[in-house]
N, C-alpha and C positions, 0 to 999 in steps of 0.2 A: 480575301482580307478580313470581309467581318465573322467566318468564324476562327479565323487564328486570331485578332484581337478578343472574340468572346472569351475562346479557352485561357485565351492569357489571364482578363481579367478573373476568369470566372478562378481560376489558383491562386491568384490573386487578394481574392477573400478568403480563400479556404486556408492561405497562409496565415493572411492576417489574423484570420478567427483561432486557428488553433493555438496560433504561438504570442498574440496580443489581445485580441479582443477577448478572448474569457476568460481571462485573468481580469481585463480590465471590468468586466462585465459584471465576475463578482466582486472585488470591489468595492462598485460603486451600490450593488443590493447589499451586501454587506453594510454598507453604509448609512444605504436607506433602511436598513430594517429598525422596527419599534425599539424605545428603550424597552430591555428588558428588564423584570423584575428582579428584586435579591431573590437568586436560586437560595434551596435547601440547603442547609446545611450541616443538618444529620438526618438519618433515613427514619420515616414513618414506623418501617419492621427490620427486619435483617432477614432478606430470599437466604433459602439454601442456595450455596455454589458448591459444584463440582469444578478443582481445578485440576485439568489435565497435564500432563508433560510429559513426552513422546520423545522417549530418549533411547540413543543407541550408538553405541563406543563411544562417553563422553566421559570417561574418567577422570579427563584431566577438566573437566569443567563442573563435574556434576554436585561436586560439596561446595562451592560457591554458589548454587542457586538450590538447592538445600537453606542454605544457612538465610539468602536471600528471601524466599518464601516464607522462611520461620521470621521473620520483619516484619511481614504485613500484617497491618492491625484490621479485626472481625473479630465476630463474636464463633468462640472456637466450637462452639454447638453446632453451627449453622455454617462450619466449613470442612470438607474432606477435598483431599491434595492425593490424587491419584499419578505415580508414576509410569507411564504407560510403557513398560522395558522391551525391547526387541533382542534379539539372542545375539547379544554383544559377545563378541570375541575382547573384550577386556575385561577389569574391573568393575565396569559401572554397576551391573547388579548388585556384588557384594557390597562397594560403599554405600549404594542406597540401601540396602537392608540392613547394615551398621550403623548409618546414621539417623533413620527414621525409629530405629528399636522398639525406642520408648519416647515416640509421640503419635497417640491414639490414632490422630485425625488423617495422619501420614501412610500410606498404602503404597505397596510395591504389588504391579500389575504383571505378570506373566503374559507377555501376549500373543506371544511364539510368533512376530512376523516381524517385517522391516518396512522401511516406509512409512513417512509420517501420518500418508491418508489412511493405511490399515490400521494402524495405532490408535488413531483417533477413533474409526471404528470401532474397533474393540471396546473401548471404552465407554464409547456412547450406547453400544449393546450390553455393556456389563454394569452400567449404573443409569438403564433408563428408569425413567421416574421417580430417581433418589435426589433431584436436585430441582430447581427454578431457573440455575444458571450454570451454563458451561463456559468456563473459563478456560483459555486454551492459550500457554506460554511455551516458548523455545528454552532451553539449557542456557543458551546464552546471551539471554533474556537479563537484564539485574531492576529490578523494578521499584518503584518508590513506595514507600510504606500505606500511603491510604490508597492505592489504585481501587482497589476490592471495592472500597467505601464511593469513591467517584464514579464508578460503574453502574452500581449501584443508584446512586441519584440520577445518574441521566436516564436508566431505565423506569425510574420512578418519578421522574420530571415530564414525560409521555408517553404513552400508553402505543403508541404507533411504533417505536423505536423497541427494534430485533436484534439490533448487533452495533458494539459500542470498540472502541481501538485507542490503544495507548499512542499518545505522543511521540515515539520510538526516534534515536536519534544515534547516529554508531559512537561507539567510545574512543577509537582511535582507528584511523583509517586516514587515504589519501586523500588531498582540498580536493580533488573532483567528487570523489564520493561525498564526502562531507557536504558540499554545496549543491549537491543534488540533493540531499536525504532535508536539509534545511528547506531549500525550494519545494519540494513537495508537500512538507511539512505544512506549509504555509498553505497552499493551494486544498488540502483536503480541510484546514481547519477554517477556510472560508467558506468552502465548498458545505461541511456541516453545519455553519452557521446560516447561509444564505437556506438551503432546503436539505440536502444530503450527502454526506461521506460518497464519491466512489468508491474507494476501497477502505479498509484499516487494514495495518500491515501482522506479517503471519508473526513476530515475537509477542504479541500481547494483542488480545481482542477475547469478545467474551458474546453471550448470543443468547436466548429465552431457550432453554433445552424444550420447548414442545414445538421449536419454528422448525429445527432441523434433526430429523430420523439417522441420518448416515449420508454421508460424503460419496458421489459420484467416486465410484472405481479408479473410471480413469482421471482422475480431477489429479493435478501437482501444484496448484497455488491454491490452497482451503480459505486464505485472505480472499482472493478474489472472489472464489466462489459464493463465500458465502455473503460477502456484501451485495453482489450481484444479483442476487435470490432474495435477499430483504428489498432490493430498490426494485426489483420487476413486479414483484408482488405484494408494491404498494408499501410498504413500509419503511421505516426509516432507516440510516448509517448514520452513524455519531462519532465524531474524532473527538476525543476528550485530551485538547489541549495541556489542562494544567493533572493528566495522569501523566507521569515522565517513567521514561524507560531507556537502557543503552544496552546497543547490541553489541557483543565482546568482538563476536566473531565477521568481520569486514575486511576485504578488500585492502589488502597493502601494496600493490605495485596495480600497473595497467593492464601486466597480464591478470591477475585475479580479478581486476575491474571488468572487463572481456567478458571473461568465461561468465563471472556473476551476472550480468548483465544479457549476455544470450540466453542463459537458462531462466531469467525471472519476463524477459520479455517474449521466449517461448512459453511458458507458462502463462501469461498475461494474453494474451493471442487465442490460446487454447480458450479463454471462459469467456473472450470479445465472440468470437463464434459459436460458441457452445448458446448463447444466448441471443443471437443475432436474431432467430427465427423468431421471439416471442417482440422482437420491437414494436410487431403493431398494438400489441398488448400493455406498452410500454407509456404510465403518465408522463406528461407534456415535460416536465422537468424533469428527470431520470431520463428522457430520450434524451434531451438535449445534450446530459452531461455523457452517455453512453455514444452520441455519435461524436461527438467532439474527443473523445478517449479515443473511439475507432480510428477515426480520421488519424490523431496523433502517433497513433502505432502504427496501425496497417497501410496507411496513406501515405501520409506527407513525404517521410521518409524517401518515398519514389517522386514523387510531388515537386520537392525543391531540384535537387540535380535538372527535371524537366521544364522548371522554370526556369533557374538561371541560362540553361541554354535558349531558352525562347527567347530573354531578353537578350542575350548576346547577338542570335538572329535580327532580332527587330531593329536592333542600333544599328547593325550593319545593310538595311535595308531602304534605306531611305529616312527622307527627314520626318514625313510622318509616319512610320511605323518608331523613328528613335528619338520621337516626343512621348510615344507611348511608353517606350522603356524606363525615359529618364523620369516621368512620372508613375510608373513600379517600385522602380528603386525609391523614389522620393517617398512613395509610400508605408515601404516596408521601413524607411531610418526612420521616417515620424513616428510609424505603430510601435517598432523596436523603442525609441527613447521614452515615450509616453510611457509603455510597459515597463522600462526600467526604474523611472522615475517615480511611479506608483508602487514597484514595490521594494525600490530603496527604501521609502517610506513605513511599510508594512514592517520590513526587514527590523528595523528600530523598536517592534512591538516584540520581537524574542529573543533580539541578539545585540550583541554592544554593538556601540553606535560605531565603531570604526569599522566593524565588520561589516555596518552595513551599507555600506560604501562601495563592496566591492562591485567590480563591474563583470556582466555576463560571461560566462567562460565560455568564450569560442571553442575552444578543447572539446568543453565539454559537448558540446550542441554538437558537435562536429562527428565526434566519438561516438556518440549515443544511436544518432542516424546510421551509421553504416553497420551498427549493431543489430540495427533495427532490420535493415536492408537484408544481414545476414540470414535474422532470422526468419523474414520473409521469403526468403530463395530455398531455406532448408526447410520452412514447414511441412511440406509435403512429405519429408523425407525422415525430418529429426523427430525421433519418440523418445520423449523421457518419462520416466516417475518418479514419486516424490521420493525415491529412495537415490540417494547420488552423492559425488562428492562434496563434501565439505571444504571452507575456505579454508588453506593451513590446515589440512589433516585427509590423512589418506585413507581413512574409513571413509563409509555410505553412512 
């Protein structure tokens, strides 16, 4: 009896921690942290940037973020906008080389390969040392006119901070995706305020061009990777908030929500292990958030179904094994409402106030886990690279 009530309890916390307590946790450091001072608000110098964009069969997207990048305000001295082309079977080469004709700073890359992470490659071997910063955007990417400029300042607001991430939010897409990409949303920009970014997502993020040489081979999420590689090795991740961003290309039904969702948490899985081995290497804060990510991916996922069957077991066992139950569950509805009620609150700091009201999507919660499950069953077996289908379009 006392090790089946230990394991109980002991999943017990591990629920409660991953799915309330570090939300709640940051929070409330978020909350305690110093006032801070009026940030900068224009740059000391203007860094050179290299902006990359790794594109391939995107014709029908590609003169919209053309036109998008010709928006954003920098000093045209101190920017070059590298397309980094893969041997598109459409139009895209041509329209990029008719629409950048005659703007100097505007470059069309030959890269002869496919794959976002060869792309970026290439590019990172074709202009090392011609930049300060690498700026690294998707096609269906539409981004807000000063991001360059807010980049910019948080890498010049501390000297510790490698790798900085847009706000990124989808433009239209299904409420599950929506209320996932809002909830996360939230979670990294307290996560940057309390100490560090887990991640920034792969449509906009930007990184010191001497932190990183070239992108693992076999890497498929370059977001993960590289935030992953600033937090192990001591340095910072910045979600910058007030840079906004919307991604074109999301998920319109549940079967797109699926697919997307196996491949970004296949992907996400791959750089949880790829980095497992350096944890003991890992400062006290970046472990924290690194095993609390693991736990959330690679765990619980199997975790919960093995709970709720234990509790069913212990109800049905007697009356002190189904005092322990009913004080589980009592558990988990206090950590669930607490967590809801803290970030209804939050909610109201980025989104109308009716929106933030709404109540947790069991759908979602529900959907995500067995996705998760999936991906955990097929690891061993599912190999992807960053070259694949697109959401709505049957090019790689």
């Amino acid at each position: 009896m006392f090790t089946t009530t230990s394991v109980y309890f002991l999943l017990l916390l591990l629920i409660l921690w991953c799915y309330c307590g570090y939300l709640i946790f940051l929070l409330i450091l978020a909350k305690l942290q110093p006032s801070i001072k009026k940030q900068q608000t224009s740059l000391n110098h203007f860094p050179k940037i290299s902006i990359f964009v790794p594109c391939f069969n995107e014709q029908n997207l590609i003169q919209q973020k053309i036109d998008n990048l010709n928006t954003l305000k920098y000093e045209d001295s101190k920017l070059d906008v590298y397309f980094l082309h893969g041997e598109s079977t459409d139009k895209t080469g041509d329209i990029i080389r008719d629409a950048i004709n005659e703007t100097h700073n505007f470059h069309l890359i030959e890269t002869r390969c496919i794959g976002k992470i060869n792309q970026l490659n290439y590019g990172l071997l074709h202009c090392k040392g011609e930049s300060n910063i690498i700026f690294c955007t998707d096609v269906d990417a539409i981004l807000s006119e000063d991001v360059l400029t807010l980049f910019c300042l948080a890498f010049q607001a501390d000297e510790k901070v490698r790798v900085v991430g847009a706000n990124i939010s989808p433009l239209s897409t299904i409420q599950m995706e929506d209320y996932f990409w809002r909830d996360q949303n939230i979670i990294r920009s307290l996560e940057s305020k309390v100490y560090t970014s887990s991640i920034v997502v792969a449509p906009c993020y930007a990184f010191k061009s001497s932190f990183l040489e070239q992108f693992p081979k076999d890497c498929v999420a370059d977001d993960i990777y590289i935030s992953f590689k600033a937090n192990t090795e001591n340095y910072l991740t910045k979600y910058i908030t007030e840079a906004q961003g919307k991604e074109i290309r999301t998920p319109n039904s549940l079967g797109e929500f699926f697919v997307h969702k196996f491949r970004k948490g296949n992907a996400y899985l791959i750089e949880l292990f790829r980095f497992f081995y350096l944890l003991p290497h890992m400062t006290g804060w970046w472990k924290m958030i690194y095993l609390t990510k693991f736990f959330q991916l690679a765990i619980m996922p199997w975790a919960i179904p093995f709970f709720l069957l234990s509790t069913l077991s212990l109800t049905l066992s007697g009356w002190g094994l189904f005092q322990i139950s009913i004080f589980g569950l009592l558990a988990l509805l206090v950590g669930f409402a607490v967590t809801f009620l803290l970030l209804k609150r939050e909610r109201k700091k980025y989104y109308a106030s009716s929106e933030s009201f709404q109540i947790p999507n069991l759908n979602l919660f529900i959907l995500s886990n067995i996705i998760l499950i999936a991906v955990g069953i097929s690891y061993p077996f599912y190999k992807q690279t960053s070259s694949y289908n697109k959401i709505g379009n049957d090019n790689t």
